[in-house]
VOBA-1610 file (N, C-alpha, C; in pm, whole numbers, padded with zeros to 5 digits, always signed):
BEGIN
Unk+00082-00119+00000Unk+00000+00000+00000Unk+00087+00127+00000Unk+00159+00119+00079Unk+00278+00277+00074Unk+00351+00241-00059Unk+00412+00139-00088Unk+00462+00155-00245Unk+00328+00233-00361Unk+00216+00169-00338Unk+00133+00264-00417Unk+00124+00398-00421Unk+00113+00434-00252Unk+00114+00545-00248Unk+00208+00636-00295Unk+00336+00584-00263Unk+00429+00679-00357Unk+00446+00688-00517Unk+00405+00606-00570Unk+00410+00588-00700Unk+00276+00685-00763Unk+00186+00703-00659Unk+00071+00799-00715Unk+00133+00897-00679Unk+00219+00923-00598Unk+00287+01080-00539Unk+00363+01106-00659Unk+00458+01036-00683Unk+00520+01038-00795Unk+00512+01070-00937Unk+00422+00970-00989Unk+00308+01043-01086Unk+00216+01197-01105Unk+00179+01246-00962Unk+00161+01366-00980Unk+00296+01469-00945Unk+00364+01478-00933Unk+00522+01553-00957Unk+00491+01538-01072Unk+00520+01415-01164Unk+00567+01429-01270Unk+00415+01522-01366Unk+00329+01445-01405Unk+00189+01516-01447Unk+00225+01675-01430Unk+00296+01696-01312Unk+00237+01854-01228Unk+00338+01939-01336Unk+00462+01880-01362Unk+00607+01950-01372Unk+00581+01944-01593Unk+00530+01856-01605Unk+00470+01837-01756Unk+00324+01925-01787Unk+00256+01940-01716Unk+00180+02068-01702Unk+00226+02198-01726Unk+00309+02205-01594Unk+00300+02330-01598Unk+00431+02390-01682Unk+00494+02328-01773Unk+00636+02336-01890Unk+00529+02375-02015Unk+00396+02412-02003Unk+00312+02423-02155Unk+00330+02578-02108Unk+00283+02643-02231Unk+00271+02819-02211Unk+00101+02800-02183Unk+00028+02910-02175Unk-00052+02956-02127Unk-00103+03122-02119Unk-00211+03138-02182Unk-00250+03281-02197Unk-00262+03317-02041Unk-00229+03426-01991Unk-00283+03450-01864Unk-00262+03648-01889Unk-00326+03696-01774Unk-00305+03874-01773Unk-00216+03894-01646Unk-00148+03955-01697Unk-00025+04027-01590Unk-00039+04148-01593Unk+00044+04154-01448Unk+00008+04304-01426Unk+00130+04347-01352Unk+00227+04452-01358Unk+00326+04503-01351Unk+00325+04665-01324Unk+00392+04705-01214Unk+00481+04833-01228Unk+00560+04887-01314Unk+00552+04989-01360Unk+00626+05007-01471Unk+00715+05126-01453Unk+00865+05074-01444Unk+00932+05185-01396Unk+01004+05218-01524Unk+01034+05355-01503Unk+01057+05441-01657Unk+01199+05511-01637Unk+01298+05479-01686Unk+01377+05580-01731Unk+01407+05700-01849Unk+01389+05785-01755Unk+01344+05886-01853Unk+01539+05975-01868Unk+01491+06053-01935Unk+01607+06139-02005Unk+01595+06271-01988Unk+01484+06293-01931Unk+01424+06481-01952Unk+01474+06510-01885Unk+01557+06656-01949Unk+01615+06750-01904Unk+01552+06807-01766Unk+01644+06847-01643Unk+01626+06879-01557Unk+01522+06796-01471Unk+01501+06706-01455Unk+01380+06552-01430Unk+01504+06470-01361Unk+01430+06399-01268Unk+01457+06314-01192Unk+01502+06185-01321Unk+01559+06086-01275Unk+01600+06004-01398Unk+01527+05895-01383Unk+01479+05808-01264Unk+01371+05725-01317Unk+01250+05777-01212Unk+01109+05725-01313Unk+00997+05743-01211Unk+00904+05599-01240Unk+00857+05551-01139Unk+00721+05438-01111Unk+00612+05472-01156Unk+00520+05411-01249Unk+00394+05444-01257Unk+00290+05472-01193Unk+00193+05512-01189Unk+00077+05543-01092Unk+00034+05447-01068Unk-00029+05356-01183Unk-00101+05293-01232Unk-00046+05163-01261Unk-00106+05030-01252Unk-00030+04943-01306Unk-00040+04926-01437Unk+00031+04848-01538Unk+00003+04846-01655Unk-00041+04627-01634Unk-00125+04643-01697Unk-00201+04494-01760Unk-00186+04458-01868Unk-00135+04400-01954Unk-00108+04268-02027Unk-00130+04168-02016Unk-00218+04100-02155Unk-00204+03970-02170Unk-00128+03897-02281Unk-00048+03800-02193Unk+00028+03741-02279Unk+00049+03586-02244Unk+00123+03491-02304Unk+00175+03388-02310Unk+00275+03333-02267Unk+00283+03249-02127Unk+00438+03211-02074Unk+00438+03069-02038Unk+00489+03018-01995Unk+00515+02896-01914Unk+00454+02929-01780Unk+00373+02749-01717Unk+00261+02773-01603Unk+00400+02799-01483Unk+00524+02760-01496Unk+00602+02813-01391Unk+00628+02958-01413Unk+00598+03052-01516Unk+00629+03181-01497Unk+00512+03219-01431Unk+00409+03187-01464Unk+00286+03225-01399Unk+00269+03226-01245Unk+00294+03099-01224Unk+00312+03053-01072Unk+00404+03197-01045Unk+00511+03212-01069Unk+00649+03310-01022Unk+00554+03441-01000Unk+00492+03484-01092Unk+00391+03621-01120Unk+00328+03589-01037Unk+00255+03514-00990Unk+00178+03557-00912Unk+00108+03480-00752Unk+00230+03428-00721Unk+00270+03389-00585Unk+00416+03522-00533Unk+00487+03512-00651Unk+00621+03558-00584Unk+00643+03670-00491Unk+00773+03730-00451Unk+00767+03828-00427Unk+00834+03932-00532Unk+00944+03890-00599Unk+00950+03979-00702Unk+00958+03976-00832Unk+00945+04023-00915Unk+00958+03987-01104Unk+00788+04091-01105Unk+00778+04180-00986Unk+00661+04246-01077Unk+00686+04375-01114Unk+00766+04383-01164Unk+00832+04527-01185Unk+00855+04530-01382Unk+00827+04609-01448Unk+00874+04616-01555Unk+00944+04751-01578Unk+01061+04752-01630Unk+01162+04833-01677Unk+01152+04871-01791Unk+01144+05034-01827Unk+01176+05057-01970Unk+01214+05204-02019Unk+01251+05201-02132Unk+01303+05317-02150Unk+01246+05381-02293Unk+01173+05458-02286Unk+01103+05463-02398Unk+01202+05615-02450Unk+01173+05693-02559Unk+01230+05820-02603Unk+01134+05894-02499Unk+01197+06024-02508Unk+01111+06159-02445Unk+00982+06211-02535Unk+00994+06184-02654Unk+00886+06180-02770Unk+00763+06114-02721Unk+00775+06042-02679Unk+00635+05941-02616Unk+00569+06007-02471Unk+00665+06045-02394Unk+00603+06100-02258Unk+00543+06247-02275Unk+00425+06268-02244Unk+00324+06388-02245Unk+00291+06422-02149Unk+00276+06567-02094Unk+00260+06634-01962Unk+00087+06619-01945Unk+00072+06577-01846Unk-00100+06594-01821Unk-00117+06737-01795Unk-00256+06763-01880Unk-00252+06901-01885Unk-00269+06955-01734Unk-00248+07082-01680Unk-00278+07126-01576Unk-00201+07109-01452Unk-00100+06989-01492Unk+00015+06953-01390Unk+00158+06975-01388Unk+00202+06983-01361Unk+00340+07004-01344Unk+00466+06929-01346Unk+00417+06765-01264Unk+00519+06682-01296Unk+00469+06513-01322Unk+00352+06557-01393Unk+00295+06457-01439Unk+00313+06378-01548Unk+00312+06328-01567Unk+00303+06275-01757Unk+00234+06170-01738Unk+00214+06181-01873Unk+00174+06000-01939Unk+00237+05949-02063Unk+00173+05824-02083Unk+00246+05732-02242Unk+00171+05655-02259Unk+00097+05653-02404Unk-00001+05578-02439Unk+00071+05451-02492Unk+00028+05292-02395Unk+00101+05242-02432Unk+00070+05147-02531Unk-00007+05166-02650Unk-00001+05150-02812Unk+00107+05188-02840Unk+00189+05281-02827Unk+00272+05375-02916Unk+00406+05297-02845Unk+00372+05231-02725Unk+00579+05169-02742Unk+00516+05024-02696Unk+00432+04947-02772Unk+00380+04814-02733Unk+00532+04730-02783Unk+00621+04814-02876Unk+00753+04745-02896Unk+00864+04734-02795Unk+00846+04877-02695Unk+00910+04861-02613Unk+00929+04793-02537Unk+00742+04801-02498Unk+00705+04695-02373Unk+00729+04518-02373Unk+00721+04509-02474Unk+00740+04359-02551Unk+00893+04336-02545Unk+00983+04450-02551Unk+01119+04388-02541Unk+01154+04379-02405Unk+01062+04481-02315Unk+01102+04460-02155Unk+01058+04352-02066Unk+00929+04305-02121Unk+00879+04177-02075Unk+00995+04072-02115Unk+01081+04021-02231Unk+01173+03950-02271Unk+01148+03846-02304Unk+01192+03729-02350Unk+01168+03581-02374Unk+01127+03514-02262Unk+01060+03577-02198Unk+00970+03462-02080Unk+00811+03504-02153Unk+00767+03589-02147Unk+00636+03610-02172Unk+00627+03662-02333Unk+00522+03606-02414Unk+00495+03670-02567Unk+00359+03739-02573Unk+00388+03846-02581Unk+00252+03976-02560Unk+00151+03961-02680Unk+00043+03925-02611Unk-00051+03923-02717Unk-00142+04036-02721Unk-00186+04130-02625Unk-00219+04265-02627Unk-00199+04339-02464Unk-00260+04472-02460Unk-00229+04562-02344Unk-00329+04569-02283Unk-00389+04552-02219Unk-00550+04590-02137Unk-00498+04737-02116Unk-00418+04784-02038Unk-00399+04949-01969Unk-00392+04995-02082Unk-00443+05157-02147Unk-00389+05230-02270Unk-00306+05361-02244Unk-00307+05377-02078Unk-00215+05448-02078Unk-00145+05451-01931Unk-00021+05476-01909Unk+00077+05477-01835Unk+00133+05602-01760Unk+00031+05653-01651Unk+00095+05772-01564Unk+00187+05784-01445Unk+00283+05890-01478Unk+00340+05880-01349Unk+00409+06007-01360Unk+00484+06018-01238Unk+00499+06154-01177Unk+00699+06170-01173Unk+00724+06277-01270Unk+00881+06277-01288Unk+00889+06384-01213Unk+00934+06406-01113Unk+00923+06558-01030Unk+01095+06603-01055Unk+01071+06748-01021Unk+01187+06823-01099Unk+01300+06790-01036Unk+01429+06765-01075Unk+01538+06734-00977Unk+01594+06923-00984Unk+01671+06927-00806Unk+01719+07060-00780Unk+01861+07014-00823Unk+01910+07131-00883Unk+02051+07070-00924Unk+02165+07154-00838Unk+02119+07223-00751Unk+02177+07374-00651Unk+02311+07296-00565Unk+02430+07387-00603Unk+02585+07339-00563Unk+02606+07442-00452
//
Protein backbone atom coordinates (compact mmCIF):
# COMPACT_ATOMS: atom_id res chain seq x y z
CA UNK A 1 0.00 0.00 0.00
CA UNK A 2 2.78 2.77 0.74
CA UNK A 3 4.62 1.55 -2.45
CA UNK A 4 1.33 2.64 -4.17
CA UNK A 5 1.14 5.45 -2.48
CA UNK A 6 4.29 6.79 -3.57
CA UNK A 7 4.10 5.88 -7.00
CA UNK A 8 0.71 7.99 -7.15
CA UNK A 9 2.87 10.80 -5.39
CA UNK A 10 5.20 10.38 -7.95
CA UNK A 11 3.08 10.43 -10.86
CA UNK A 12 1.61 13.66 -9.80
CA UNK A 13 5.22 15.53 -9.57
CA UNK A 14 5.67 14.29 -12.70
CA UNK A 15 1.89 15.16 -14.47
CA UNK A 16 2.37 18.54 -12.28
CA UNK A 17 6.07 19.50 -13.72
CA UNK A 18 4.70 18.37 -17.56
CA UNK A 19 1.80 20.68 -17.02
CA UNK A 20 3.00 23.30 -15.98
CA UNK A 21 6.36 23.36 -18.90
CA UNK A 22 3.12 24.23 -21.55
CA UNK A 23 2.71 28.19 -22.11
CA UNK A 24 -0.52 29.56 -21.27
CA UNK A 25 -2.50 32.81 -21.97
CA UNK A 26 -2.83 34.50 -18.64
CA UNK A 27 -3.05 38.74 -17.73
CA UNK A 28 -0.25 40.27 -15.90
CA UNK A 29 0.08 43.04 -14.26
CA UNK A 30 3.26 45.03 -13.51
CA UNK A 31 4.81 48.33 -12.28
CA UNK A 32 6.26 50.07 -14.71
CA UNK A 33 9.32 51.85 -13.96
CA UNK A 34 10.57 54.41 -16.57
CA UNK A 35 13.77 55.80 -17.31
CA UNK A 36 13.44 58.86 -18.53
CA UNK A 37 16.07 61.39 -20.05
CA UNK A 38 14.24 64.81 -19.52
CA UNK A 39 16.15 67.50 -19.04
CA UNK A 40 16.26 68.79 -15.57
CA UNK A 41 13.80 65.52 -14.30
CA UNK A 42 14.57 63.14 -11.92
CA UNK A 43 16.00 60.04 -13.98
CA UNK A 44 13.71 57.25 -13.17
CA UNK A 45 9.97 57.43 -12.11
CA UNK A 46 7.21 54.38 -11.11
CA UNK A 47 3.94 54.44 -12.57
CA UNK A 48 0.77 55.43 -10.92
CA UNK A 49 -1.01 52.93 -12.32
CA UNK A 50 -0.30 49.43 -13.06
CA UNK A 51 0.03 48.46 -16.55
CA UNK A 52 -2.01 44.94 -17.60
CA UNK A 53 -1.08 42.68 -20.27
CA UNK A 54 -2.04 39.70 -21.70
CA UNK A 55 0.28 37.41 -22.79
CA UNK A 56 1.75 33.88 -23.10
CA UNK A 57 4.38 32.11 -20.74
CA UNK A 58 5.15 28.96 -19.14
CA UNK A 59 2.61 27.73 -16.03
CA UNK A 60 6.02 28.13 -13.91
CA UNK A 61 6.29 31.81 -14.97
CA UNK A 62 2.86 32.25 -13.99
CA UNK A 63 3.12 30.53 -10.72
CA UNK A 64 6.49 33.10 -10.22
CA UNK A 65 3.91 36.21 -11.20
CA UNK A 66 1.78 35.57 -9.12
CA UNK A 67 2.70 33.89 -5.85
CA UNK A 68 6.21 35.58 -5.84
CA UNK A 69 7.67 38.28 -4.27
CA UNK A 70 9.50 39.79 -7.02
CA UNK A 71 9.58 39.87 -11.04
CA UNK A 72 6.61 42.46 -10.77
CA UNK A 73 8.32 45.27 -11.85
CA UNK A 74 8.74 46.16 -15.55
CA UNK A 75 11.62 48.33 -16.77
CA UNK A 76 11.76 50.57 -19.70
CA UNK A 77 13.03 53.17 -21.50
CA UNK A 78 11.03 54.63 -23.98
CA UNK A 79 12.30 58.20 -26.03
CA UNK A 80 11.11 61.59 -24.45
CA UNK A 81 8.86 61.80 -27.70
CA UNK A 82 6.35 59.41 -26.16
CA UNK A 83 6.03 61.00 -22.58
CA UNK A 84 3.24 63.88 -22.45
CA UNK A 85 2.60 66.34 -19.62
CA UNK A 86 -1.00 65.94 -18.21
CA UNK A 87 -2.52 69.01 -18.85
CA UNK A 88 -2.78 71.26 -15.76
CA UNK A 89 0.15 69.53 -13.90
CA UNK A 90 3.40 70.04 -13.44
CA UNK A 91 5.19 66.82 -12.96
CA UNK A 92 2.95 64.57 -14.39
CA UNK A 93 3.03 62.75 -17.57
CA UNK A 94 1.74 60.00 -19.39
CA UNK A 95 2.46 57.32 -22.42
CA UNK A 96 -0.01 55.78 -24.39
CA UNK A 97 1.01 52.42 -24.32
CA UNK A 98 -0.01 51.50 -28.12
CA UNK A 99 2.72 53.75 -29.16
CA UNK A 100 5.79 51.69 -27.42
CA UNK A 101 3.80 48.14 -27.33
CA UNK A 102 7.53 47.45 -28.96
CA UNK A 103 9.10 48.61 -26.13
CA UNK A 104 7.05 46.95 -23.73
CA UNK A 105 7.40 43.59 -25.51
CA UNK A 106 11.19 43.88 -25.41
CA UNK A 107 11.02 44.60 -21.55
CA UNK A 108 8.79 41.77 -20.75
CA UNK A 109 11.73 39.50 -22.71
CA UNK A 110 11.68 35.81 -23.74
CA UNK A 111 9.70 34.62 -20.80
CA UNK A 112 6.36 36.10 -21.72
CA UNK A 113 4.95 36.70 -25.67
CA UNK A 114 2.52 39.76 -25.60
CA UNK A 115 -0.51 39.23 -27.17
CA UNK A 116 -2.19 42.65 -26.27
CA UNK A 117 -2.29 45.62 -23.44
CA UNK A 118 -5.50 45.90 -21.37
CA UNK A 119 -3.99 49.49 -19.69
CA UNK A 120 -3.89 52.30 -22.70
CA UNK A 121 -2.15 54.48 -20.78
CA UNK A 122 0.77 54.77 -18.35
CA UNK A 123 0.95 57.72 -15.64
CA UNK A 124 3.40 58.80 -13.49
CA UNK A 125 4.99 61.54 -11.77
CA UNK A 126 8.81 62.77 -12.88
CA UNK A 127 9.23 65.58 -10.30
CA UNK A 128 11.87 68.23 -10.99
CA UNK A 129 15.38 67.34 -9.77
CA UNK A 130 17.19 70.60 -7.80
CA UNK A 131 20.51 70.70 -9.24
CA UNK A 132 21.77 73.74 -6.51
CA UNK A 133 25.85 73.39 -5.63
Amino acid sequence: MLLFLFCLFLAFVIWSVHKLSFDYSHLFQYNVIIKSTLPGRSGDAVSENLLTVRGRASGFYILQQKYGVRGKNLYISPDNKFLRRVPGEQDRFYILSGEIRDIISEGLGDKVTLEYISSDTITLAIPRRDSRQ
